[in-house]
C-alpha positions as CSV (number, residue, x, y, z in Angstrom):
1,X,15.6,26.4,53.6
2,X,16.4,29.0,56.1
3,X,13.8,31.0,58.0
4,X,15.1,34.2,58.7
5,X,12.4,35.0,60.8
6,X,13.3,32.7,63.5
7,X,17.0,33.6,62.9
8,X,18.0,31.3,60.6
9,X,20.7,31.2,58.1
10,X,22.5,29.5,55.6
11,X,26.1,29.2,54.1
12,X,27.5,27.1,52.0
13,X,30.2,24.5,53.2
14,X,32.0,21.8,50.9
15,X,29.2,22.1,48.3
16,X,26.1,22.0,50.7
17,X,23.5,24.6,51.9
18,X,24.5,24.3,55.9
19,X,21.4,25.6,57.8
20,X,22.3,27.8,61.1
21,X,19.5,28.2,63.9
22,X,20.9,29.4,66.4
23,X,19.0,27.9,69.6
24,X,19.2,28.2,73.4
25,X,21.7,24.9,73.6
26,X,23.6,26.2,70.5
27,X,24.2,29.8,71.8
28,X,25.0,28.4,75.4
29,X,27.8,26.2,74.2
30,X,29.3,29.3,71.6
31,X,28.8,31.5,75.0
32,X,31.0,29.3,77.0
33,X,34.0,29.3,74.4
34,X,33.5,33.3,72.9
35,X,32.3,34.7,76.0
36,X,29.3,36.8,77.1
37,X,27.1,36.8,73.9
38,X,26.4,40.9,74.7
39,X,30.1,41.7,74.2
40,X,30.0,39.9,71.4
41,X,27.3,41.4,69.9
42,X,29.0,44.7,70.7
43,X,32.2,43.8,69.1
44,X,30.5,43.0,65.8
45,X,29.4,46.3,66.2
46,X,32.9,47.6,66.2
47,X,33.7,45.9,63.8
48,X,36.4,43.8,66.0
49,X,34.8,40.2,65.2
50,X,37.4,37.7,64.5
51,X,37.5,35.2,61.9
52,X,37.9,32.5,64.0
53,X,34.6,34.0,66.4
54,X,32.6,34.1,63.3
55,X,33.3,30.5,62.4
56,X,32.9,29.2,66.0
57,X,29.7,31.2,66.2
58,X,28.6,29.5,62.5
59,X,29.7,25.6,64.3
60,X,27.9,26.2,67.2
61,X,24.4,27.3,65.9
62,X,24.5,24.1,63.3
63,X,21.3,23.1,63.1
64,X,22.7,19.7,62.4
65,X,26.0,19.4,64.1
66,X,28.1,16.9,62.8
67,X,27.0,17.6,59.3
68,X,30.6,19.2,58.9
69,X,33.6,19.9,61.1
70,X,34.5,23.1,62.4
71,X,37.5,23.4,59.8
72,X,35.4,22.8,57.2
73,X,33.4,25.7,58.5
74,X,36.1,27.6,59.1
75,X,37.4,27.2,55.7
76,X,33.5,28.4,54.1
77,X,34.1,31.4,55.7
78,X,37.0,32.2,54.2
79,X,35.9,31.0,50.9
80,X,32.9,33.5,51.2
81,X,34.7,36.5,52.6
82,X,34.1,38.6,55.1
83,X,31.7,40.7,53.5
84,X,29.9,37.7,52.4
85,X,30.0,35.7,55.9
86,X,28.6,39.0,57.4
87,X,24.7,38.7,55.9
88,X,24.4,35.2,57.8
89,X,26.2,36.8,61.0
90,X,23.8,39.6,60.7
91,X,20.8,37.2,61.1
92,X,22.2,34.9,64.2
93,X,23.6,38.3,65.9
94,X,20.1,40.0,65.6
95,X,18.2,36.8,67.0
96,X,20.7,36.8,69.7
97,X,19.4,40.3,70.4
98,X,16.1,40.5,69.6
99,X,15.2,36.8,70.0
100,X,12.1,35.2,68.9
């Protein structure tokens, strides 16, 4: 469902595939609550990314907000793991940099 070439990911929340795309409105609104999206990108580098950053990055790039609530995200991503939740985080992180 997910085309990773234009960014796209997808985790699994209560049960259901949960497609990310992380857009120009999506990463706008998760830039106005995490902060610039280049330090960011630099702290998931240094391995300094927060739980609750990865989950708000996840709620914001919902390709169908509303779908779930951001608990319910929240919650996926500790269900998964870190080391799981980092392949999806991967894919929005390099659109953010790369772009399309």
């Amino acid at each position: 469902m997910a085309n990773t070439t234009r960014g796209e990911a997808a985790i699994h929340v209560e049960g259901r595939e949960v497609l990310l795309r992380p857009s120009f409105d999506a990463l706008v609104r998760a830039e106005e609550e995490l902060g610039s999206l280049f330090a960011l990108v630099e702290r998931a580098g240094e391995s300094q990314f927060r739980l609750g950053e990865i989950a708000a990055l996840f709620w914001h790039c919902l390709a169908q907000p509303g779908l779930v609530t951001r608990e319910e995200i929240g919650e996926a991503v500790l269900a998964m793991g870190l080391a799981k939740a980092a392949h999806p985080l991967k894919l929005l992180l390099t659109q953010i940099l790369r772009g399309r």
